[in-house]
C-alpha positions in Angstrom: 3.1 -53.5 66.4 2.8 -57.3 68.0 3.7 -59.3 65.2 3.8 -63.7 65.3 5.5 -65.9 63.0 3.9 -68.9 63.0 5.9 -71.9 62.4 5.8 -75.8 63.5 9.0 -76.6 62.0 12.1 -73.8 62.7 14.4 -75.8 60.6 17.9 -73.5 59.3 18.4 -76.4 56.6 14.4 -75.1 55.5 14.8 -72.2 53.2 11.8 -70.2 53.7 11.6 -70.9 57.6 15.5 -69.5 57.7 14.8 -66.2 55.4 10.8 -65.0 54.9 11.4 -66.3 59.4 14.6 -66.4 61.5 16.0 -63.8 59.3 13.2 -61.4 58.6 12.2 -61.4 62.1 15.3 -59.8 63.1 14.7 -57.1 60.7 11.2 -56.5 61.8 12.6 -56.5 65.7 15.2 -53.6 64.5 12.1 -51.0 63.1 10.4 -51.5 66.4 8.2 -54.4 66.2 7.5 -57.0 68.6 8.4 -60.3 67.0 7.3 -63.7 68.4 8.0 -67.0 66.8 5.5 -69.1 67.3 4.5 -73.4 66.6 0.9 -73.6 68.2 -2.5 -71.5 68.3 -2.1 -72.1 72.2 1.4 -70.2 71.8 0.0 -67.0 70.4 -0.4 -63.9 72.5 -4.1 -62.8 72.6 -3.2 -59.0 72.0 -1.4 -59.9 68.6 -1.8 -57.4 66.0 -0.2 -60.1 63.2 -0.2 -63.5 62.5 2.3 -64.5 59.7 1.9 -68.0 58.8 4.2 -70.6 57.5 4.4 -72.2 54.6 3.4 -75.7 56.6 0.5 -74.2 58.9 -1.8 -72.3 56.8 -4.3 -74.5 56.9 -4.7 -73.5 60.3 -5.8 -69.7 59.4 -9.2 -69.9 60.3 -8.0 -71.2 63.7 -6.0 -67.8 64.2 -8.7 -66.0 63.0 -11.0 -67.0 65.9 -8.2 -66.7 68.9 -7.4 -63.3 68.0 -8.5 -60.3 66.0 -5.2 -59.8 64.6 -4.0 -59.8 60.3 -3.2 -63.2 59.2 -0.6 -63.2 56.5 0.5 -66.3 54.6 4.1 -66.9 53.7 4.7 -68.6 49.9 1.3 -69.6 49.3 0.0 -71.9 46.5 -1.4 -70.2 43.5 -2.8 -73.7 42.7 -5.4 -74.7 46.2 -8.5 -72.5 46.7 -7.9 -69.1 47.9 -8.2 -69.1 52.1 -10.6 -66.2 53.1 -8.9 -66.1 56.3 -5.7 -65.4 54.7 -5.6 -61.1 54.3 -1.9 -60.7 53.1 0.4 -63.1 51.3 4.3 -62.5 51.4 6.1 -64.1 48.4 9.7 -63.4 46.8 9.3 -61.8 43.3 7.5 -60.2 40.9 6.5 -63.4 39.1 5.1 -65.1 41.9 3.1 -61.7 42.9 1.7 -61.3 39.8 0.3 -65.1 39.8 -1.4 -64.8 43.2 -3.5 -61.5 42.1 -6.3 -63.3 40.8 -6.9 -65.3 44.0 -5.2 -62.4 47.1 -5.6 -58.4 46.8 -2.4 -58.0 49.0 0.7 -59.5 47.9 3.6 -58.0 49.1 7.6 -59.1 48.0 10.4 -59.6 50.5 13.2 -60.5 48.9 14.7 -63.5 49.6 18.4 -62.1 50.8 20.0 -64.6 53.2 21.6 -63.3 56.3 24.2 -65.8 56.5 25.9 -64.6 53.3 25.7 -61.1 54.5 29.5 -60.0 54.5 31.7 -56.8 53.7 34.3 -58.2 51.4 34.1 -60.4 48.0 35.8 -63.6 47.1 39.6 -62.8 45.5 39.3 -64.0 41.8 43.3 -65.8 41.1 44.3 -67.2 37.9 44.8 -70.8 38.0 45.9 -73.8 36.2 43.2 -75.8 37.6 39.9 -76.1 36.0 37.8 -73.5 37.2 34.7 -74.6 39.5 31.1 -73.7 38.1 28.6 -73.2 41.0 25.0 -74.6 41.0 22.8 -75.0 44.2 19.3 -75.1 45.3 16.7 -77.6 44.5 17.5 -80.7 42.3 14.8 -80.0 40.3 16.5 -77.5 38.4 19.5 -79.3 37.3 17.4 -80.6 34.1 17.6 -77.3 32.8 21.1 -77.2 32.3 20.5 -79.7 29.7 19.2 -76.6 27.3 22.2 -74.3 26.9 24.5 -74.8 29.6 25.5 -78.5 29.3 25.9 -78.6 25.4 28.2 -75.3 25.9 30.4 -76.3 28.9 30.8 -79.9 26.7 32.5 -78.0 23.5 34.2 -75.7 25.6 36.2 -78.5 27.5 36.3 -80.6 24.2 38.3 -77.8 22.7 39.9 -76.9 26.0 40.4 -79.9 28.5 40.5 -79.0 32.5 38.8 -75.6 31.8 36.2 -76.1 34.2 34.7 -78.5 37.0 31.0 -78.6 38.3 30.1 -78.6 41.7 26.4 -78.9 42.5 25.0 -78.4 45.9 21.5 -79.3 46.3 18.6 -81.5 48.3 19.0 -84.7 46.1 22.3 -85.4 45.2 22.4 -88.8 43.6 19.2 -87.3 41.4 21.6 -84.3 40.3 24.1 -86.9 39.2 21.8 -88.7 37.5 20.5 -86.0 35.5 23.9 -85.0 34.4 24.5 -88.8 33.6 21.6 -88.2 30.9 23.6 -84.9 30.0 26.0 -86.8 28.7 28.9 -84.1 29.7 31.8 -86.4 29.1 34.6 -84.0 29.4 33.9 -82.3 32.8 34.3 -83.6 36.4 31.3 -83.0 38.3 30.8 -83.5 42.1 27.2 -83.6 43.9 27.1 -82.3 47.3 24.2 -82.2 49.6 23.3 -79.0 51.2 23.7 -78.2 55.1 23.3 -75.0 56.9 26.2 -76.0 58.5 28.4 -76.8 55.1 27.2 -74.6 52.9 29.6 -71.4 52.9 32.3 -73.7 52.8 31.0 -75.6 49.4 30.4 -71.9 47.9 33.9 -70.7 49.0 35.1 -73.4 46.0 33.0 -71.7 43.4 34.6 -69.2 41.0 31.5 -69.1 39.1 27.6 -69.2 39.8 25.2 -70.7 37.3 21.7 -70.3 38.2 19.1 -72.3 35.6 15.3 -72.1 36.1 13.1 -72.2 32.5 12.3 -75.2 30.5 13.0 -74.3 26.7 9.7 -75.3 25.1 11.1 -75.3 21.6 13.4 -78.1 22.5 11.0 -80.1 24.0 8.6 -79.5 21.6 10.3 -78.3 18.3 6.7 -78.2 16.7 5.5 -75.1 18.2 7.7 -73.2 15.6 4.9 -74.3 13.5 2.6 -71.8 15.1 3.4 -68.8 13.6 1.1 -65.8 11.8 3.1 -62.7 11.4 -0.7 -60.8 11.7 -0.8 -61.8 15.1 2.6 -61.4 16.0 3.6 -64.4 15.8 7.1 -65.3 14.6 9.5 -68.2 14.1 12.2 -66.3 15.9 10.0 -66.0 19.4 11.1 -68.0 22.7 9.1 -70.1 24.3 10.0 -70.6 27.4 8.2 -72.1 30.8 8.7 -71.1 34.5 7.5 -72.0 37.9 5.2 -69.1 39.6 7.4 -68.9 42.4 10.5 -67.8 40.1 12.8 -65.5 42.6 16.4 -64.3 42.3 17.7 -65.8 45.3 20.1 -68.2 44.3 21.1 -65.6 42.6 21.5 -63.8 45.4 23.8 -65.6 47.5 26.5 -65.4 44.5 26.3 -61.5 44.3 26.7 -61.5 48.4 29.8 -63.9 47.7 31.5 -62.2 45.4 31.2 -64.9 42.5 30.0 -63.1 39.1 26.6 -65.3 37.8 25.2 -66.6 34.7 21.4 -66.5 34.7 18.7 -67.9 32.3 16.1 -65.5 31.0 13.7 -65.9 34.0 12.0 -62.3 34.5 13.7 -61.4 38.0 17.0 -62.2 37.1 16.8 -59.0 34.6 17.3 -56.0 37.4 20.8 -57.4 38.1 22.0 -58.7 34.8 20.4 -56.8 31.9 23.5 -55.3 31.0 26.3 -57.6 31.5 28.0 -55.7 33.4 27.8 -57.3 36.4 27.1 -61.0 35.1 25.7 -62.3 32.4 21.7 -63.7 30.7 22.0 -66.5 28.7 20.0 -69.1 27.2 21.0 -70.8 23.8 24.2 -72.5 24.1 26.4 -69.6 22.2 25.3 -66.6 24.9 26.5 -69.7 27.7 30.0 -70.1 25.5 30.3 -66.5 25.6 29.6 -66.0 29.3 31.8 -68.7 30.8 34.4 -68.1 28.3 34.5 -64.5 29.0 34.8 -65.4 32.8 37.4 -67.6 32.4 39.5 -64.4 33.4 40.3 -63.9 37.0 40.6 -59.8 36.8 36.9 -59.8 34.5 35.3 -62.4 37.4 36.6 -59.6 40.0 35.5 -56.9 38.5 32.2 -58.2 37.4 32.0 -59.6 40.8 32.9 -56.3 42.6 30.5 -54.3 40.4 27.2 -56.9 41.0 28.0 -56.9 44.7 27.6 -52.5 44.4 24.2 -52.8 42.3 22.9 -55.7 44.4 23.0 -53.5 47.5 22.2 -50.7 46.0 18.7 -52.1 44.7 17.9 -54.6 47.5 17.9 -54.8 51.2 15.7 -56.5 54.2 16.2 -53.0 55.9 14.1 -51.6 53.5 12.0 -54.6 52.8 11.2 -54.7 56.1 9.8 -50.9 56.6 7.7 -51.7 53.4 5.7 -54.5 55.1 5.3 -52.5 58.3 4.0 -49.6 56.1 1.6 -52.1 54.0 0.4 -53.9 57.3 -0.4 -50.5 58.9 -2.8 -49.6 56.2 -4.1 -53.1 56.0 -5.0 -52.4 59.7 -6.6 -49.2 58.9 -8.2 -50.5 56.6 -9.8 -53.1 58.6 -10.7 -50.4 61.6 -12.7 -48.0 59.4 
């Protein structure tokens, strides 16, 4: 199978270039297919059996369409712009974002976002210190603001009643906007540095981590306390429900990169943060600040942060791999293709 990743920028700083393409590809190459990575139409092979576009270039499917005969797949797509006829597959990185592109694409297939730069066969040593323990954020600034809902008022009264127990180090996109937003957060007790990501930087910044935080849903009933008011116990409504909002395009993946590491997580309640964590025993859900208190405090022990770490690292390999992601595609393509040749 001739397969062409279509991409105008081949950034390693750009996320989904450097996983869903540089990474994946290799994958691919390994089960037997002929990868090409392509930034033009006038690049691409007239003999192609797949196009796989980028998240930048999609709106040049139709042109793809009329070079070649070939499957044009999309990479990330926007639930929100008019479906593309000439798109046939869309690739996307979890369950949430699958099931929000149904109404619009018939194929949606998930390749999980696992990073091959954090691919290694040993975990970070866990040591006691007397130093205040680093808490690990990173990705997009955007989700720094929900910190503000459990995490910030918990690490707050943890280092009010125990100074120096922990430090924050953020690494993300924006970091003067990250500070700011903790400004607002008003966590007076805690040092907190803002880093900004690099390829070439990164492993180093998550070396210093002990553990990973990884925040993603806004907590409706604190921004709007009044929808406690709607409530009828015929309809199953109750004053005890969440209500919680999430991007479609949710994933695990920052996730991810702590379990490859070796540094035990705290997760929010997103949906696909649930096959790793849902029983605590290798990392931890939490939303209101108590289940945060409980997590970090429980953490605060370096044998528990091995262990925990040890034991995520097992399940995360056990449940997810490009290897197998990989021969999935392949497998859904093919019958795409046959499809198509009937």
């Amino acid at each position: 199978m001739k397969i062409a990743f279509i991409a105008s920028s081949q950034s390693l700083d750009l996320g989904s270039y450097r996983i869903w393409i540089n990474d994946f590809s290799k994958y691919l190459t390994r089960m037997g297919c002929n990868v090409s990575i392509c930034s033009e139409v006038s690049d691409l092979a007239l003999d192609i059996d797949v196009v796989i576009l980028s998240k930048s270039d999609q709106t040049k499917a139709l042109a793809y369409k009329e070079r070649t005969n070939a499957l044009v797949g999309a990479i990330n797509t926007s639930n929100i712009a008019n479906k593309n006829n000439n798109i046939d597959f869309v690739i996307v990185g979890s369950p949430e974002e699958r099931i929000s592109l149904l109404p619009k694409y018939n194929n949606v297939f998930i390749v999980n976002l696992i990073e091959q730069m954090h691919n290694r066969d040993y975990v970070k040593v866990h040591k006691n210190s007397i130093t205040p323990l680093t808490v690990g954020i990173h990705g997009s600034y955007t989700h720094t603001s929900k910190m503000s809902y459990g995490f910030a008022p918990a690490i707050e009264e943890i280092n009010k009643k125990r100074p120096n127990t922990f430090r924050i180090l953020s690494v993300s996109n924006q970091p003067s906007k990250v500070a700011d937003m903790f400004a607002k957060m008003k966590i007076s007790k805690t040092p907190i540095e803002c880093r900004a990501w690099s390829y070439s930087t990164f492993i180093k910044d998550l070396e210093k981590m002990d553990i990973g935080v990884v925040c993603n849903s806004t907590d409706l009933m604190q921004m709007h306390p009044n929808i406690d008011d709607i409530s009828d116990t015929d309809l199953g409504l109750y004053k005890s429900d969440y209500a919680m909002r999430f991007k479609n395009k949710s994933n695990p993946g920052r996730t991810f990169v702590f379990y490859q590491a070796g540094i035990p997580v705290i997760a929010d309640l997103t949906p696909s943060h649930f096959p790793m964590l849902f029983d605590s025993e290798c990392g931890f859900l939490a939303d209101n600040k108590e289940s945060w208190i409980h997590a970090l405090n429980t953490l605060t022990n370096a044998q528990v942060r091995q262990n925990t770490a040890k034991k995520a690292k097992d399940r995360f390999l056990n449940l997810y791999s490009m290897e197998k992601d990989a021969t999935k595609l392949i497998e859904e393509i093919k019958d795409l293709i046959n499809d198509k040749n009937k």
